[in-house]
C-alpha positions in Angstrom: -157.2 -5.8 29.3 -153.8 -5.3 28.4 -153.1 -1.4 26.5 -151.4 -0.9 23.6 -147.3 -0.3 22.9 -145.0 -0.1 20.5 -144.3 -1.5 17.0 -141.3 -2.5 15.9 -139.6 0.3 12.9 -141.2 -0.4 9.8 -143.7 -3.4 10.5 -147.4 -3.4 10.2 -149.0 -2.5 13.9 -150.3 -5.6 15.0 -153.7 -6.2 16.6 -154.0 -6.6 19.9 -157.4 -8.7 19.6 -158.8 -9.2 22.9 -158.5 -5.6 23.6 -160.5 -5.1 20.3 -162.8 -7.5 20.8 -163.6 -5.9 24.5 -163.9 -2.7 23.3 -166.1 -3.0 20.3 -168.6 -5.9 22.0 -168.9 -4.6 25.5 -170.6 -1.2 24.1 -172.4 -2.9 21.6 -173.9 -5.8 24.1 -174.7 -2.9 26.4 -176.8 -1.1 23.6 -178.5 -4.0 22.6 -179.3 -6.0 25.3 -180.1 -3.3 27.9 -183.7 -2.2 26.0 -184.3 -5.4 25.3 -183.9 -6.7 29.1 -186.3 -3.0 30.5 -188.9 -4.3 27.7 -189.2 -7.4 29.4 -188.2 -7.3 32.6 -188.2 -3.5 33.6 -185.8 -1.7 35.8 -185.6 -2.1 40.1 -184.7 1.0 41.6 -181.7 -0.9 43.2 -179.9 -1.1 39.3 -179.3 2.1 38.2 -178.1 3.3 42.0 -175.7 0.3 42.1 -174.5 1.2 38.8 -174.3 4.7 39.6 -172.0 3.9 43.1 -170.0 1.3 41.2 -169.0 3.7 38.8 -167.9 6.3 41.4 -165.7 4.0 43.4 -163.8 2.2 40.6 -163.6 6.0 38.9 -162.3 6.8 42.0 -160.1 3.7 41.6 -158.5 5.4 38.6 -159.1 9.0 39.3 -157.7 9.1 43.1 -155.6 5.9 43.0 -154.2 5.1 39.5 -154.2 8.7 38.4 -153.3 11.2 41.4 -151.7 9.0 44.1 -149.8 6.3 42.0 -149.0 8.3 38.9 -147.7 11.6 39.8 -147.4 11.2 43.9 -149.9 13.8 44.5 -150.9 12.3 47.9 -150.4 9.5 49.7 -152.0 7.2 52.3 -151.9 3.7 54.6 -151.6 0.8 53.4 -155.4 -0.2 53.5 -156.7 3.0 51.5 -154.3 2.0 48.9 -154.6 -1.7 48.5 -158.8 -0.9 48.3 -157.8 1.8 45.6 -155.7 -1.0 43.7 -158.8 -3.3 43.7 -160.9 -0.6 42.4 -158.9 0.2 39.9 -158.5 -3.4 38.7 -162.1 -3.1 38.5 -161.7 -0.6 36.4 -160.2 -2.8 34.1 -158.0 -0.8 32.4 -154.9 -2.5 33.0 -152.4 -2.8 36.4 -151.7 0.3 38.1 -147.8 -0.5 36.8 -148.9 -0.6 33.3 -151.8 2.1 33.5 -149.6 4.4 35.2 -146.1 4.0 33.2 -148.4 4.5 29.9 -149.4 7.6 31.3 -146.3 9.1 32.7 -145.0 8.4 28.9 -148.1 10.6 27.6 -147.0 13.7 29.3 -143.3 13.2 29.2 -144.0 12.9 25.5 -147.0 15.0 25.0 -148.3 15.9 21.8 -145.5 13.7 19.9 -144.9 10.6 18.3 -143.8 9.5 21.6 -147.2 10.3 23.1 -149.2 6.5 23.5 -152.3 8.2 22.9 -150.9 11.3 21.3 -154.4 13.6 20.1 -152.1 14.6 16.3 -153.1 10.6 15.7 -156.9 12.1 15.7 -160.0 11.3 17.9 -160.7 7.8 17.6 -156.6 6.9 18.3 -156.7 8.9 21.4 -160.6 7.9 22.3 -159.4 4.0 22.0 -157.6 2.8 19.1 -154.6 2.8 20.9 -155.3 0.1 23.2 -156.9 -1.8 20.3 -153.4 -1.8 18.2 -149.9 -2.1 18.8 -148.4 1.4 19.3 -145.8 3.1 21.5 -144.3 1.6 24.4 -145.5 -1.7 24.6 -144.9 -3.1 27.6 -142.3 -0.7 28.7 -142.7 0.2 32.4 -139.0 2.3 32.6 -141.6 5.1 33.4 -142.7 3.4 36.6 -139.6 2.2 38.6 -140.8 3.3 41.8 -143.8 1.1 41.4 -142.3 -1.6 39.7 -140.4 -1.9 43.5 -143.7 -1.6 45.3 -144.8 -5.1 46.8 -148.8 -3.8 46.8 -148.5 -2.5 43.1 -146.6 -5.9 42.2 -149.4 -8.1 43.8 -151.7 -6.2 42.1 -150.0 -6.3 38.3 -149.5 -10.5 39.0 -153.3 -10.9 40.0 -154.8 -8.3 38.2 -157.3 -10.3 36.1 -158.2 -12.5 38.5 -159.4 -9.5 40.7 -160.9 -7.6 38.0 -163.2 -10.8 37.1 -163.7 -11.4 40.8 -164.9 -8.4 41.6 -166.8 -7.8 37.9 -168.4 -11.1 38.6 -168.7 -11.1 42.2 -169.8 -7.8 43.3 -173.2 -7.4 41.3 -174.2 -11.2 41.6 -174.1 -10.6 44.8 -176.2 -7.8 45.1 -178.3 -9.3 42.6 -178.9 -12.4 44.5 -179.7 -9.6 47.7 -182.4 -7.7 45.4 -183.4 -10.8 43.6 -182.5 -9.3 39.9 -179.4 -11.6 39.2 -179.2 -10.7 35.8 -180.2 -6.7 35.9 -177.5 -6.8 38.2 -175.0 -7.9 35.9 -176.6 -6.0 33.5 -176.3 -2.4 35.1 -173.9 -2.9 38.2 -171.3 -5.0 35.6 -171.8 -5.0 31.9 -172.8 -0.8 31.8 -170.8 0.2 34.6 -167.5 -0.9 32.7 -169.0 1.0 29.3 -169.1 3.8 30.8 -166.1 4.0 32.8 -164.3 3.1 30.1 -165.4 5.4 27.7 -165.8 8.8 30.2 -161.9 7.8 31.0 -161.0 7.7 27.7 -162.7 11.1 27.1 -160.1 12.6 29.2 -157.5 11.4 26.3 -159.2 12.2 23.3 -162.1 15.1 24.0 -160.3 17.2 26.9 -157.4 17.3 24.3 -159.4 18.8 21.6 -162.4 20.9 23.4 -161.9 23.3 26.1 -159.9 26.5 27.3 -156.2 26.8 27.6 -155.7 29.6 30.4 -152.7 27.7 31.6 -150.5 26.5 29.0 -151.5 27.2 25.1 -148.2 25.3 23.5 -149.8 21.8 24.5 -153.3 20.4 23.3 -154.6 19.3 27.2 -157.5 21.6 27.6 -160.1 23.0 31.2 -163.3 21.0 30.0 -166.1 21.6 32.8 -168.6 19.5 31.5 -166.1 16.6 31.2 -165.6 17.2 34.6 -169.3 16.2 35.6 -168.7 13.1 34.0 -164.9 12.6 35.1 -164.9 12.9 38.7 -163.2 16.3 38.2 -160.2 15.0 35.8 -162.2 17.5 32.9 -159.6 20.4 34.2 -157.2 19.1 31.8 -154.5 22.0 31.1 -154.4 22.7 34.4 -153.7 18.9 35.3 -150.8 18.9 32.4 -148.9 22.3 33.8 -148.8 21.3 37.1 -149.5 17.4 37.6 -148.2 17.4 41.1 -151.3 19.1 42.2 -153.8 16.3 44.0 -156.6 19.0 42.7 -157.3 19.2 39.0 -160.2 21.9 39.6 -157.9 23.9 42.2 -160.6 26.6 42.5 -163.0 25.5 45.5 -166.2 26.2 43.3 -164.7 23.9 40.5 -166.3 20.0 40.4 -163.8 17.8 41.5 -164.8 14.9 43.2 -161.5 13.5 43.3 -160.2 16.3 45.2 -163.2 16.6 47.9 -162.4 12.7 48.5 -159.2 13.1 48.9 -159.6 15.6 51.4 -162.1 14.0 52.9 -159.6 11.4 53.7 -157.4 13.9 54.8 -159.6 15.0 57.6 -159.7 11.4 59.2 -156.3 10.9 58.8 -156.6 8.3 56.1 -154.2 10.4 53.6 -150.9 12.5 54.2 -148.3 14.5 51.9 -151.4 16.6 49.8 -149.4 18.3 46.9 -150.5 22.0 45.8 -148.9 23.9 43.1 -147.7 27.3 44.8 -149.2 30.7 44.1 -146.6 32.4 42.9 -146.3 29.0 40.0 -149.9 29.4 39.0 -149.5 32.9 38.9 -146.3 33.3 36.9 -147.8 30.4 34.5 -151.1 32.3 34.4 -149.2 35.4 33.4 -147.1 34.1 30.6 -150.2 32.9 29.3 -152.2 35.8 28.9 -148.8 38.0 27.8 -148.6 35.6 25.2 -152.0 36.3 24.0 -152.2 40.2 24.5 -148.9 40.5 22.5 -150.4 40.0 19.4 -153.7 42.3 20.2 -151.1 44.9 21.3 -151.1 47.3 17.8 -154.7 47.9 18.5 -154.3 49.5 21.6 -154.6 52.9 22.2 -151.3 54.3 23.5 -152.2 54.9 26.9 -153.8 51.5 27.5 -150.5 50.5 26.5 -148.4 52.3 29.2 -150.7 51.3 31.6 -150.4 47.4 30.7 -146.9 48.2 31.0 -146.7 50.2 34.5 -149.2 47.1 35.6 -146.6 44.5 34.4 -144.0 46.0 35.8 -145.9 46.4 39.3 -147.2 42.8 39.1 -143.2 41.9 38.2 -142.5 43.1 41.1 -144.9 42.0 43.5 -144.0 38.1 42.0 -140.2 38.8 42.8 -141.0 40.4 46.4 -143.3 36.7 46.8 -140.7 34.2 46.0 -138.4 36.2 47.7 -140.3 36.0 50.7 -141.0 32.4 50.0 -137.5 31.3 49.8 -137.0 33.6 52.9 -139.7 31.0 55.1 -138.3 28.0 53.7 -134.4 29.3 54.3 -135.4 30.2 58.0 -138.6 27.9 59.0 -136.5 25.2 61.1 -134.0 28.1 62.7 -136.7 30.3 64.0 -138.5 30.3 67.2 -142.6 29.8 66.4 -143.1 33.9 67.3 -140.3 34.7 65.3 -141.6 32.2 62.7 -145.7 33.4 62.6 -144.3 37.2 62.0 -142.8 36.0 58.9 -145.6 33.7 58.1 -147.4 36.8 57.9 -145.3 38.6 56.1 -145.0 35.5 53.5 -148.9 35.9 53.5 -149.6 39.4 52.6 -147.0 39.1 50.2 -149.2 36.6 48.4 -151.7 39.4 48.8 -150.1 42.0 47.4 -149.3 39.7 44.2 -152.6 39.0 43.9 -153.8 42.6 44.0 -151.2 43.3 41.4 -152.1 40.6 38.6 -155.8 41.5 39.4 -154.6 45.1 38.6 -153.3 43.9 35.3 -155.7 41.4 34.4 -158.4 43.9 34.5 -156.7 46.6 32.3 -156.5 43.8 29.2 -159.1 43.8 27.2 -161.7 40.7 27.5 -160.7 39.6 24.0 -156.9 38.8 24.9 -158.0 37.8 27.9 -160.3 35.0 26.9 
C-alpha cells in the first residue's frame, strides 16, 4: 500500500485508489465473511491464537522496528534483528520502512499544521485513514529519511516490499493452515483480520491518541497519554509523552505503564540482541513536567489563599534550585567521566545520583502543595 502525499497548489486531491479500495474492502470482507465462515465452519482453537501472535510480531514490526528503531533511532540492533523487523513490518503493510518512516518524521516536524500528513485539525476520519486514501502532503517525499534512504537493508526492503508483504500475507497462514488442516480459517484469521486490525489500532495512534487522553507533558500540541490505547497498541497509547521526547525507546517510561514495545526491546537488550537504548534524562522530564503544571496553576493562582501562594513560591524556588544543582552535576560527570580514575569517578556518580534525589524530593515537595485541580 502506498500512503498518501501531496497535491499540487490549487488542484483537486486526487485518489489514490488502491489504497481506497484496501481500506474500505478489507474491513468490510472481514465483517462479513468472518460470521458467515464460524456459522458454517466454526472456529479451531489454532485461529484466533495465530491471529493473536501475528498481530504481535508484525505490531512489533511497526512499533519496535518502523516506529522506535528506524524512525527516531531510539535503539539499535544486528543486522538479523533488523532485517526480521523489516519483514514484519512489510507485513504490516503499511508501506516501506523509507516511506512509513519519512511520513512520520514529517508528522512531528510539522505537528498539528498543514504540514502534518495526518494532521488531527483535518478531523478524525483524515487522521484515522483518509490520508492514505487521498493525495495530501508529501507525496513521495523521503527528504525526511536520508539516513535510510543510504541504508542497503532499508533499500532492499522499499524495492521488494510488495512482494514480501504478499509472501508472507499469503505464505504464512496457508501454511499454518495446511499444518492444522483449516486452509481457509487460516487466511481468514491469521491473514484477512490480522491486517484489519493492525491497520486500524495503528491508525488509532494518529487519529484517537490525538484527540482523547491527558497532556501532563506538553499541552501546546494535540498528542495525548491514552492507556487504554496502549492495551491495544503495544504500548505506543503514551502519546504526549512519545511527541516531547521521541528519542525515548520507552513510550510508557514508568515501569508499571503497558509497553510491550519497551519490555521487548529490553528483552533483546539482555541477550545482547540490541545496543544504544535512548532514555530521556531526569532532569528533561522533570523541567518539561514542571512547565507543564506552572502553566496550568498560573491561571488557578487568584484563588489561592495567600499563604498557599508563598509556599508554591518558596517550593518553586527550592525545586529551581535543586534542577540547577542536577544539571550542574550532570554536566560535571559528563565533563570529567573519561579523565577520572573509576574511584574518583563512582564518588561523583554518587554525587550525580543523590542529586537526582534531592530534585525529586523537591518537585514532589511542590507538586503536593498544588491543588489536585491544577494539577490534573
Amino acid at each position: 500500500m502506498h500512503y498518501s502525499g501531496s497535491a499540487g497548489e490549487g488542484k483537486k486531491p486526487r485518489i489514490l485508489w488502491f489504497n481506497a479500495l484496501f481500506l474500505i474492502l478489507t474491513p468490510l470482507a472481514a465483517l462479513i465473511l468472518t460470521p458467515l465462515f464460524i456459522y458454517h465452519h466454526g472456529v479451531h482453537w489454532a485461529e484466533p491464537v495465530a491471529m493473536v501472535a501475528l498481530w504481535f510480531l508484525t505490531g512489533m514490526g511497526i512499533t519496535a522496528g518502523y516506529h522506535r528503531m528506524f524512525s527516531h533511532r531510539a535503539w539499535w540492533a544486528p543486522k538479523p534483528i533488523r532485517a526480521i523487523l523489516l519483514v514484519l513490518g512489510a507485513a504490516a503493510w503499511q508501506n516501506s520502512a523509507i516511506a512509513w518512516c519519512a511520513g512520520h518524521r514529517y508528522h512531528h516536524k510539522h505537528i498539528d499544521t498543514e504540514d502534518d500528513p495526518y494532521s488531527i485539525e483535518e478531523g478524525f476520519l483524515w487522521a484515522h485513514m483518509l490520508w492514505v486514501m487521498v493525495e495530501g502532503k508529501m507525496h513521495d517525499d523521503f527528504d525526511s529519511a536520508p539516513d535510510l534512504l543510504k541504508d542497503p537493508m532499508c533499500q532492499w526492503q522499499h524495492k521488494y516490499y510488495t512482494a514480501i508483504s504478499l509472501a508472507f500475507n499469503i505464505g504464512v497462514p496457508l501454511a499454518l493452515g495446511l499444518l492444522t488442516g483449516r486452509v481457509w480459517g487460516m487466511l481468514l484469521w491469521a491473514g484477512l483480520i490480522r491486517i484489519v486490525v493492525v491497520h486500524h489500532f495503528t491508525f488509532f495512534i494518529n487519529s484517537a491518541a490525538h484527540m482523547w487522553g491527558s497532556r501532563p507533558w506538553n499541552q501546546d500540541m494535540s498528542a495525548r497519554d491514552n492507556g487504554l490505547l496502549a492495551l491495544f497498541t503495544f504500548g505506543e497509547g503514551y502519546h504526549n509523552f512519545h511527541h516531547s521526547f521521541p528519542g525515548d525507546y520507552r513510550n510508557g517510561f514508568r515501569w508499571y505503564q503497558f509497553d510491550p514495545t519497551k519490555w521487548t526491546i529490553g528483552l533483546l537488550h539482555k541477550v545482547g540482541l540490541a545496543h544504544d537504548l535512548r532514555r530521556s534524562s531526569i532532569d528533561r522530564r522533570l523541567r518539561k513536567r514542571c512547565q507543564t503544571l506552572r502553566e496550568r496553576y498560573e491561571a488557578q493562582m487568584h484563588e489561592w489563599s495567600e499563604g498557599l501562594r508563598e509556599q508554591v513560591q518558596a517550593a518553586e524556588q527550592s525545586l529551581d534550585e535543586a534542577l540547577a544543582e542536577m544539571r550542574a552535576k550532570r554536566a560535571e560527570w559528563s565533563r570529567r567521566a573519561g579523565e577520572m580514575q573509576a574511584h574518583a569517578l563512582e564518588e561523583l556518580e554518587h554525587a550525580r545520583i543523590d542529586a537526582e534525589r534531592r530534585a525529586l524530593e523537591a518537585f514532589r515537595a511542590w507538586h503536593n502543595l498544588i491543588p489536585a485541580a491544577a494539577r490534573n
